[in-house]
Biopython code that builds the backbone (N, CA, C, O; Angstrom):
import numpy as np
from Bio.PDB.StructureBuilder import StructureBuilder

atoms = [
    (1, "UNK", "N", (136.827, -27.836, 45.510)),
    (1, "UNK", "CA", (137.469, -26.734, 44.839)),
    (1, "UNK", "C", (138.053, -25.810, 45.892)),
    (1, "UNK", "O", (137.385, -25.572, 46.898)),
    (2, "UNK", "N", (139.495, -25.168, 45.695)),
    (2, "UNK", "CA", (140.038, -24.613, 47.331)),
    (2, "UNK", "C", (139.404, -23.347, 46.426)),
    (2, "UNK", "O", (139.178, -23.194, 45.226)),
    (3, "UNK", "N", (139.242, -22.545, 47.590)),
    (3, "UNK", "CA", (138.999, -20.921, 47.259)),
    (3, "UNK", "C", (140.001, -20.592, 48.396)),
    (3, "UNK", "O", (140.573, -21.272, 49.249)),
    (4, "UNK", "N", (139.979, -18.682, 47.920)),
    (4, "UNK", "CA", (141.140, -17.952, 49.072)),
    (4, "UNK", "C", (140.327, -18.107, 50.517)),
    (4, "UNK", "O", (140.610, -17.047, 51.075)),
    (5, "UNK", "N", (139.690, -18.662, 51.190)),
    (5, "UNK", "CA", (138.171, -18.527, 52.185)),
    (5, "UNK", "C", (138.591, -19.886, 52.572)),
    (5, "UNK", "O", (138.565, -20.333, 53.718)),
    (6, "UNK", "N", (139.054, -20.616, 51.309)),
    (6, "UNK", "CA", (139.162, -22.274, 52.069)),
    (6, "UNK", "C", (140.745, -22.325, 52.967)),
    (6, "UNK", "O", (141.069, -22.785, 54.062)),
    (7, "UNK", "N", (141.609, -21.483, 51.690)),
    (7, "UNK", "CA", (142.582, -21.582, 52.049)),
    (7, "UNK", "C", (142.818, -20.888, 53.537)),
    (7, "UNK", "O", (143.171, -21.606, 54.473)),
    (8, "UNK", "N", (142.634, -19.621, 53.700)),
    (8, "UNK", "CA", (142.877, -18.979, 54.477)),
    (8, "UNK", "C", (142.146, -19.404, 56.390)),
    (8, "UNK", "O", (142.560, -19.049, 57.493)),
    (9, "UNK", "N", (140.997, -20.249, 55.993)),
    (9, "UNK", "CA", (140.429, -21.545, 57.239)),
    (9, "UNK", "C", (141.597, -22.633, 57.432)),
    (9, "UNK", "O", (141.939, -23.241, 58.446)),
    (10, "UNK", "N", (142.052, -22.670, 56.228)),
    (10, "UNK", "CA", (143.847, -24.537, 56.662)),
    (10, "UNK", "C", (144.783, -23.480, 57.313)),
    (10, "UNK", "O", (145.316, -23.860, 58.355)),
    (11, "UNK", "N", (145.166, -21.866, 56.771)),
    (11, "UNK", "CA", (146.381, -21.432, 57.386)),
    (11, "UNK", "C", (145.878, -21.663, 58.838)),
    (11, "UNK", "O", (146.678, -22.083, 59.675)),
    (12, "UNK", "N", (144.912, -21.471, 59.088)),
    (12, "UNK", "CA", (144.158, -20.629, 60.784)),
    (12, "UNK", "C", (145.113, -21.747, 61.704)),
    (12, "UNK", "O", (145.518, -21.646, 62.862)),
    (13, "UNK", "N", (145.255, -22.600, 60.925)),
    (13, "UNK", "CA", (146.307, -24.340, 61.901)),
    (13, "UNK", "C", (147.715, -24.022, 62.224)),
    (13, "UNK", "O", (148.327, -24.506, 63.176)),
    (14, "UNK", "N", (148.264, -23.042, 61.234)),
    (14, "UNK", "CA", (149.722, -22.969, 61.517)),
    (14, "UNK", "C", (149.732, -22.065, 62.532)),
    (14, "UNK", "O", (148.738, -21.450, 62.918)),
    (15, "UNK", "N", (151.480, -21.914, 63.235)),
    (15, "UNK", "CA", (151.545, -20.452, 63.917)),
    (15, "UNK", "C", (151.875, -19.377, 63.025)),
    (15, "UNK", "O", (152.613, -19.389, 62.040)),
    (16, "UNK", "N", (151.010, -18.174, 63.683)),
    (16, "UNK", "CA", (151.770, -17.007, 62.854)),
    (16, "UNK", "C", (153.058, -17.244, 62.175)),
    (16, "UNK", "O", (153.326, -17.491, 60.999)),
    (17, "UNK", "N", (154.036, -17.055, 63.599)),
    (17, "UNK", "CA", (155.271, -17.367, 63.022)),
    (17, "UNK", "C", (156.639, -18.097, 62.544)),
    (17, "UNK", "O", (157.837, -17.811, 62.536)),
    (18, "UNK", "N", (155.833, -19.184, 62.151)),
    (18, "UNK", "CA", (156.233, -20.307, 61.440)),
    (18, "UNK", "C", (156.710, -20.101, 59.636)),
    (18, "UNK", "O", (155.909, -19.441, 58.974)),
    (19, "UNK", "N", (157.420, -20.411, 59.217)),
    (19, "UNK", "CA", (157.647, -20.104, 57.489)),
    (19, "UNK", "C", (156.948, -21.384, 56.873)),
    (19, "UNK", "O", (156.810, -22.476, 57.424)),
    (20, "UNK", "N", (156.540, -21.008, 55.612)),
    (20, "UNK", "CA", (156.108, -21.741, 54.825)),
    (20, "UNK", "C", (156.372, -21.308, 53.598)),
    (20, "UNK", "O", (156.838, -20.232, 53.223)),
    (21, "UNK", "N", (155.940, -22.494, 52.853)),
    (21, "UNK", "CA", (156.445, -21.712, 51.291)),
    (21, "UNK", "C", (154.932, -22.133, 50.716)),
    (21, "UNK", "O", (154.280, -23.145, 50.968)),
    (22, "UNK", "N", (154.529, -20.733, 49.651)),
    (22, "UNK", "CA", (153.143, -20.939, 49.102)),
    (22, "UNK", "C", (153.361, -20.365, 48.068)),
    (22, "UNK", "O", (153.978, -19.315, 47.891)),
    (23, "UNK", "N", (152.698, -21.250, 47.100)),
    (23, "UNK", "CA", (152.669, -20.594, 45.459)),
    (23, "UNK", "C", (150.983, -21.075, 44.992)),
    (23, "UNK", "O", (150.284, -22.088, 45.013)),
    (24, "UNK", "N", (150.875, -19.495, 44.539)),
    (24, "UNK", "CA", (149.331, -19.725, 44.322)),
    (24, "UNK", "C", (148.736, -19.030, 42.859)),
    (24, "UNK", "O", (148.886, -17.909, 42.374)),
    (25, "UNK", "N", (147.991, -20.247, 42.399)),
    (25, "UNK", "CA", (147.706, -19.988, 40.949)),
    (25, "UNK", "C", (146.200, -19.650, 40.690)),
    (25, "UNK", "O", (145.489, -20.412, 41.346)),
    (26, "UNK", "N", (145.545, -18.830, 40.009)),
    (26, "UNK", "CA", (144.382, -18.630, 40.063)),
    (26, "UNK", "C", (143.659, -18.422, 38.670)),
    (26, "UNK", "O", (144.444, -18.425, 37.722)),
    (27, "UNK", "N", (142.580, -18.277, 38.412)),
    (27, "UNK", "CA", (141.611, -18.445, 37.385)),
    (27, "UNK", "C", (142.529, -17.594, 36.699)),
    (27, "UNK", "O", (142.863, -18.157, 35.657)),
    (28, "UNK", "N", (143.223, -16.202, 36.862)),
    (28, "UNK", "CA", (143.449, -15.245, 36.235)),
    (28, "UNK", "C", (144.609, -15.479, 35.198)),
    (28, "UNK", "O", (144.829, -15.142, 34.035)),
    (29, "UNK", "N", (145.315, -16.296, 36.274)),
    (29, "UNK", "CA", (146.421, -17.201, 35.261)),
    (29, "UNK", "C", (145.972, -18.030, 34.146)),
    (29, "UNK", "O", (146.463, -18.052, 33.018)),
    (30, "UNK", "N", (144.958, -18.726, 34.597)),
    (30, "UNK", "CA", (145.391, -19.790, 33.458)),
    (30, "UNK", "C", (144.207, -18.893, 31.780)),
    (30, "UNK", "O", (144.352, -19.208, 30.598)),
    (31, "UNK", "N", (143.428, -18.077, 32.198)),
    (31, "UNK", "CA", (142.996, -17.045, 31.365)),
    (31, "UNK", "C", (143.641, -16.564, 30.357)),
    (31, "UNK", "O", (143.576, -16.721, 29.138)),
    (32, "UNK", "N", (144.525, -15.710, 31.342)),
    (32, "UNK", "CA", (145.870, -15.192, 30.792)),
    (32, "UNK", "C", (146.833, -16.109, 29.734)),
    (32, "UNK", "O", (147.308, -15.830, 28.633)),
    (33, "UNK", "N", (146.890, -17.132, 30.435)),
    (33, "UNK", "CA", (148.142, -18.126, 29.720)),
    (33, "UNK", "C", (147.032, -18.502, 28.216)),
    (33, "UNK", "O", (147.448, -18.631, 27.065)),
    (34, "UNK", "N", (145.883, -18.590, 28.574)),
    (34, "UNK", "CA", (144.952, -19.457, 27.235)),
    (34, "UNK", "C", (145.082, -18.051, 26.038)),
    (34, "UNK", "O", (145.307, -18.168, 24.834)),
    (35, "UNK", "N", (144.897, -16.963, 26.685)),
    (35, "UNK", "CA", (145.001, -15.689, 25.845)),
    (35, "UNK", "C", (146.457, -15.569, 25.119)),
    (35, "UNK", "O", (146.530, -15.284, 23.924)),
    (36, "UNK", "N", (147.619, -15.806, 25.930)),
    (36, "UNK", "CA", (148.812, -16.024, 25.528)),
    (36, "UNK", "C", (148.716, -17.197, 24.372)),
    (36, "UNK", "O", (149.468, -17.051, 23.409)),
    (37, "UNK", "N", (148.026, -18.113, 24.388)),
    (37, "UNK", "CA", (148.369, -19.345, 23.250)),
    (37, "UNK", "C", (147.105, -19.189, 21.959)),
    (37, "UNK", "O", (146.825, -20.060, 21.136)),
    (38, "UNK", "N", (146.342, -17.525, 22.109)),
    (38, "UNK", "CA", (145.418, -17.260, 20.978)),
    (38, "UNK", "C", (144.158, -18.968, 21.242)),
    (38, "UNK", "O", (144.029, -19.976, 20.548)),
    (39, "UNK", "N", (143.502, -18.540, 22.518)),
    (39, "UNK", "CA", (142.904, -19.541, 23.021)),
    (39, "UNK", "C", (141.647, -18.681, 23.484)),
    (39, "UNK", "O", (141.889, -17.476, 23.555)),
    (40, "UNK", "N", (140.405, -19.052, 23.798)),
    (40, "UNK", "CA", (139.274, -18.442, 24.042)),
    (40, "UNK", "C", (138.725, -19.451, 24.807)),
    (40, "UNK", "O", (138.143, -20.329, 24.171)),
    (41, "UNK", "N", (138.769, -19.581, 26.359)),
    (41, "UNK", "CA", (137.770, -19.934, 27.498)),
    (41, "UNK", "C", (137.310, -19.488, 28.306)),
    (41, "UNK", "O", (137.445, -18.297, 28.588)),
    (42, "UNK", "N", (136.720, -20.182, 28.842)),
    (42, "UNK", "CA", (135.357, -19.607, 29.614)),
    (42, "UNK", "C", (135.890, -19.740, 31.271)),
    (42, "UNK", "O", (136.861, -20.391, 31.660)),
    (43, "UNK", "N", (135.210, -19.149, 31.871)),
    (43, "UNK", "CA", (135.994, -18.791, 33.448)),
    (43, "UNK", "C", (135.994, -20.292, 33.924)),
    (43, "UNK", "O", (136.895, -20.780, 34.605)),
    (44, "UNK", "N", (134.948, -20.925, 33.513)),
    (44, "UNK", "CA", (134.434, -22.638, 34.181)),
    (44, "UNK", "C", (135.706, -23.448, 33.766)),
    (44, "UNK", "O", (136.470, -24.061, 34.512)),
    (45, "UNK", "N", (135.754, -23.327, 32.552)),
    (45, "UNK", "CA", (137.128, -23.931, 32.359)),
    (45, "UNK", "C", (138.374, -24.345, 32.739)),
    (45, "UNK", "O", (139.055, -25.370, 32.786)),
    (46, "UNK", "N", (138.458, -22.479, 33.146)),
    (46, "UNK", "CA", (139.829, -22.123, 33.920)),
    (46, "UNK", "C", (139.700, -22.622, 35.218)),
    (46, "UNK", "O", (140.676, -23.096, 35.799)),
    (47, "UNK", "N", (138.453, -22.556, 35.799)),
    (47, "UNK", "CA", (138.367, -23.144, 37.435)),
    (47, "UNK", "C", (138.738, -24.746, 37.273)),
    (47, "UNK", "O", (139.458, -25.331, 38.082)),
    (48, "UNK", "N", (138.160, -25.359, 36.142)),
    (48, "UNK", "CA", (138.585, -26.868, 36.083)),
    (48, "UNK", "C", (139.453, -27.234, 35.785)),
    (48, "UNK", "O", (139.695, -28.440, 35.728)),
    (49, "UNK", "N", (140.451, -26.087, 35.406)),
    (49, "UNK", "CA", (141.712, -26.375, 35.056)),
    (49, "UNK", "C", (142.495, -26.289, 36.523)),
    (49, "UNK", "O", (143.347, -27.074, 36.939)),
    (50, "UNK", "N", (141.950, -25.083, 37.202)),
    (50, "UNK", "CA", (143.111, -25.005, 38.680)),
    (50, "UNK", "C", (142.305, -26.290, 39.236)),
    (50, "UNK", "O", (142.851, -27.373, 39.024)),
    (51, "UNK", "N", (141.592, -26.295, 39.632)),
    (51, "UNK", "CA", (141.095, -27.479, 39.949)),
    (51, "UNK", "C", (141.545, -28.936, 40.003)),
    (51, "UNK", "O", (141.378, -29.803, 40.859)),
    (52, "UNK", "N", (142.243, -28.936, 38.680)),
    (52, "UNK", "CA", (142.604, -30.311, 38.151)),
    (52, "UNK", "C", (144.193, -30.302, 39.190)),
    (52, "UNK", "O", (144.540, -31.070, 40.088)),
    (53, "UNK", "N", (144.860, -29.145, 38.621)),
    (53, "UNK", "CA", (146.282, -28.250, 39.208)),
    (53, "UNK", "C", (146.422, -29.059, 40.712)),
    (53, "UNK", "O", (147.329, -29.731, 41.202)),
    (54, "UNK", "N", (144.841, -28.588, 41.273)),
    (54, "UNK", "CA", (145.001, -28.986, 42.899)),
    (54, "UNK", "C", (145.476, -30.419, 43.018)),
    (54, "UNK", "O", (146.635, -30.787, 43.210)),
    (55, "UNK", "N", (144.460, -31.125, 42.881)),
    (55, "UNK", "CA", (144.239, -32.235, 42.824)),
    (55, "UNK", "C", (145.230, -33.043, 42.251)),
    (55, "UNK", "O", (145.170, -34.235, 42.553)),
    (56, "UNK", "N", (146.019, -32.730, 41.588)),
    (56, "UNK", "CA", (146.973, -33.521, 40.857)),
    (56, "UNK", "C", (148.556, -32.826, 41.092)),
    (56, "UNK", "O", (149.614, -32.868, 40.465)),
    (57, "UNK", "N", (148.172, -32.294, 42.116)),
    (57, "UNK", "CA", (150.062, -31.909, 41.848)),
    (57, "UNK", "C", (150.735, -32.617, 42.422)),
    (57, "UNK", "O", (150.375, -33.428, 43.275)),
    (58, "UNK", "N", (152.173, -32.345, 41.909)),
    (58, "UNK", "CA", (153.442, -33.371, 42.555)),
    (58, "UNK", "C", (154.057, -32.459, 42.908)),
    (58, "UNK", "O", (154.296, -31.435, 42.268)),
    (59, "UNK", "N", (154.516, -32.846, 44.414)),
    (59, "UNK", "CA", (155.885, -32.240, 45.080)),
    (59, "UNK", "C", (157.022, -32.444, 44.541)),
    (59, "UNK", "O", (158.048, -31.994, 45.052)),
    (60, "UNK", "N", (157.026, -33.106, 43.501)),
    (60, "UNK", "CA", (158.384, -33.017, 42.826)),
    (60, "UNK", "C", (158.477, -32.434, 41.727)),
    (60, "UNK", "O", (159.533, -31.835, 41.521)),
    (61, "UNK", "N", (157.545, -32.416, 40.799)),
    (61, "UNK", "CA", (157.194, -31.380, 39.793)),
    (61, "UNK", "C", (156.725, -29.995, 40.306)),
    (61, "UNK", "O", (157.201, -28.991, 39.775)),
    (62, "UNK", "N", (156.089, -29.914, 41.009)),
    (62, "UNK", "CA", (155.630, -28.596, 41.316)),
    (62, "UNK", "C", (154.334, -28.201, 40.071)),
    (62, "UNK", "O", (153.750, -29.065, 39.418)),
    (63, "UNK", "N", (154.174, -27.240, 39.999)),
    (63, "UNK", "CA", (153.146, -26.628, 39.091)),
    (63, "UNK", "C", (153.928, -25.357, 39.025)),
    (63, "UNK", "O", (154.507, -24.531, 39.730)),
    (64, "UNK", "N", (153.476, -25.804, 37.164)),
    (64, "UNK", "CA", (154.669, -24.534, 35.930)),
    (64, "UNK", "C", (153.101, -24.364, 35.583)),
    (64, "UNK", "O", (151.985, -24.715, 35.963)),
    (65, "UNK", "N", (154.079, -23.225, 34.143)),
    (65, "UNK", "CA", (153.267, -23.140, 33.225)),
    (65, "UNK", "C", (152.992, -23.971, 32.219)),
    (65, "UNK", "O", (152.064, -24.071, 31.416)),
    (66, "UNK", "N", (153.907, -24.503, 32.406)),
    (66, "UNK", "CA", (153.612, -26.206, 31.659)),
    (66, "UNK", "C", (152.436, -27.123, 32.171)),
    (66, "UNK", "O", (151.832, -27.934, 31.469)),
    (67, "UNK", "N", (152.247, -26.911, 33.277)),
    (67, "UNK", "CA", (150.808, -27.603, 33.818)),
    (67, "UNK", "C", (149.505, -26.934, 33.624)),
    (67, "UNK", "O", (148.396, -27.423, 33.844)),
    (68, "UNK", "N", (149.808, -25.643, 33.142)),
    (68, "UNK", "CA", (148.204, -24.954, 32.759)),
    (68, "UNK", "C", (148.254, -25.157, 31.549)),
    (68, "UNK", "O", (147.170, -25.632, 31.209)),
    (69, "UNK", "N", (149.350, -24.991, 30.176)),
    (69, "UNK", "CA", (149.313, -25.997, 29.145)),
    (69, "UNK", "C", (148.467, -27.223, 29.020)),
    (69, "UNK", "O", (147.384, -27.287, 28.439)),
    (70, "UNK", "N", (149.097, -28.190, 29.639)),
    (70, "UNK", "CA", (148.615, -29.319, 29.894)),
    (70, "UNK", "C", (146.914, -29.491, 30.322)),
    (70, "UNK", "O", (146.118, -30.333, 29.907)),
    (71, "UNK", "N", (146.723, -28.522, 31.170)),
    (71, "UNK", "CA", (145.364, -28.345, 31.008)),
    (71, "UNK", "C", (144.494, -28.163, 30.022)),
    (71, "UNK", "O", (143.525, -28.817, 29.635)),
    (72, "UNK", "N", (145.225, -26.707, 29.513)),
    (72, "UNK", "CA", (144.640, -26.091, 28.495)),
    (72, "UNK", "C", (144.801, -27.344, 27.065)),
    (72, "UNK", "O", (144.069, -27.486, 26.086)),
    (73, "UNK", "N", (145.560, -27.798, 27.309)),
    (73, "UNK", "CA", (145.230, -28.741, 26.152)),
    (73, "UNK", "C", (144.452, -30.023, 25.974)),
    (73, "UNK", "O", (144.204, -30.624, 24.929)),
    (74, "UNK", "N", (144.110, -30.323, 27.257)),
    (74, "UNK", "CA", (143.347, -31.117, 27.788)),
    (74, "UNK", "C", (141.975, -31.209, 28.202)),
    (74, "UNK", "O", (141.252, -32.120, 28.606)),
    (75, "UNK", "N", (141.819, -29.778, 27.938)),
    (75, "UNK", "CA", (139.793, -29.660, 28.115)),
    (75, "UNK", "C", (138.964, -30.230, 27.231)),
    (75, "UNK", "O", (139.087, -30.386, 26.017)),
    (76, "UNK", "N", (138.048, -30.545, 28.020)),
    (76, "UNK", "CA", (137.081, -31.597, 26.979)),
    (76, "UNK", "C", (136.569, -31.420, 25.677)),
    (76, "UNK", "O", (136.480, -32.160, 24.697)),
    (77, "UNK", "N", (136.214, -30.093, 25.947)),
    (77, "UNK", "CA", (135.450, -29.395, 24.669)),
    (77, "UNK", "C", (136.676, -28.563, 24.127)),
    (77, "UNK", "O", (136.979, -27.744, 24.994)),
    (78, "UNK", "N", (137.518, -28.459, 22.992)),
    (78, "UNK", "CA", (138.291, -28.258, 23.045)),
    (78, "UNK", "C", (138.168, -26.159, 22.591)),
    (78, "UNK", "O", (137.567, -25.588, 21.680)),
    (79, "UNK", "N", (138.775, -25.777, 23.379)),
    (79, "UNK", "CA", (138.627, -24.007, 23.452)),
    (79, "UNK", "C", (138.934, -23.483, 21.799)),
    (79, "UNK", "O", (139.783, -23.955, 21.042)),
    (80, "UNK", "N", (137.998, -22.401, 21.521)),
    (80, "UNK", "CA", (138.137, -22.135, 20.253)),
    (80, "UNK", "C", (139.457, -21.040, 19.882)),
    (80, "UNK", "O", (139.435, -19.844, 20.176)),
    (81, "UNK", "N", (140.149, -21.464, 19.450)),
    (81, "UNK", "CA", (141.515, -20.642, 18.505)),
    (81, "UNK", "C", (140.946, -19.526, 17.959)),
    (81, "UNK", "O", (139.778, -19.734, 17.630)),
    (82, "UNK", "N", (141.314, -18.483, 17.753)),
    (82, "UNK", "CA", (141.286, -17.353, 17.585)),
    (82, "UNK", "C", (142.293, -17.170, 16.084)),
    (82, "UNK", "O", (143.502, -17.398, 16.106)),
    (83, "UNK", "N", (141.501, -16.694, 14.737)),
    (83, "UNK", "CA", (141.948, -16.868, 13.732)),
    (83, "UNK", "C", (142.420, -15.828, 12.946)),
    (83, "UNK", "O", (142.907, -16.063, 11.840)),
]
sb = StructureBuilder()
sb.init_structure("model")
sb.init_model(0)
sb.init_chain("A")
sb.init_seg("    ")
for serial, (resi, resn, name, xyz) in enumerate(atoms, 1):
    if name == "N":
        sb.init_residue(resn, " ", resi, " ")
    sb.init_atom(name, np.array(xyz, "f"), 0.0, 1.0, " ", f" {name:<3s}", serial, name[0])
structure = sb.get_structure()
């Protein structure tokens, strides 16, 4: 699972001043996005959702909000709707 602690130990490799491009998604997002779709999960969730995010992304797709969707629609236990 990367945390900001993991991440910030891989930058320690680059030079300062070198460019990179970083896009970074976090529990708060995909929370947010489940609240946006009248969705109710649990923080564990959301970590297994970035989680999944990591682990599975494509450099050619990138990671949308279409991929925390995809999560969110994809959890095991499926998150309770809000009525």
């Amino acid at each position: 699972m990367p945390t900001v602690s993991s991440v910030i130990e891989h930058l320690k490799g680059y030079q300062p001043d070198e460019h990179i491009a970083v896009a970074i998604w976090c529990e708060e997002d995909v929370l947010g996005r489940a609240e946006e779709r009248d969705m109710t999960i649990t923080k564990e969730q959301a970590q297994s959702i970035i989680d999944q995010m990591d682990a599975n992304q494509d450099a050619e797709l990138g990671i949308t909000w279409d991929t925390i969707d995809a999560g969110l629609d994809e959890l095991p236990s499926k998150p309770v709707t809000k009525r």
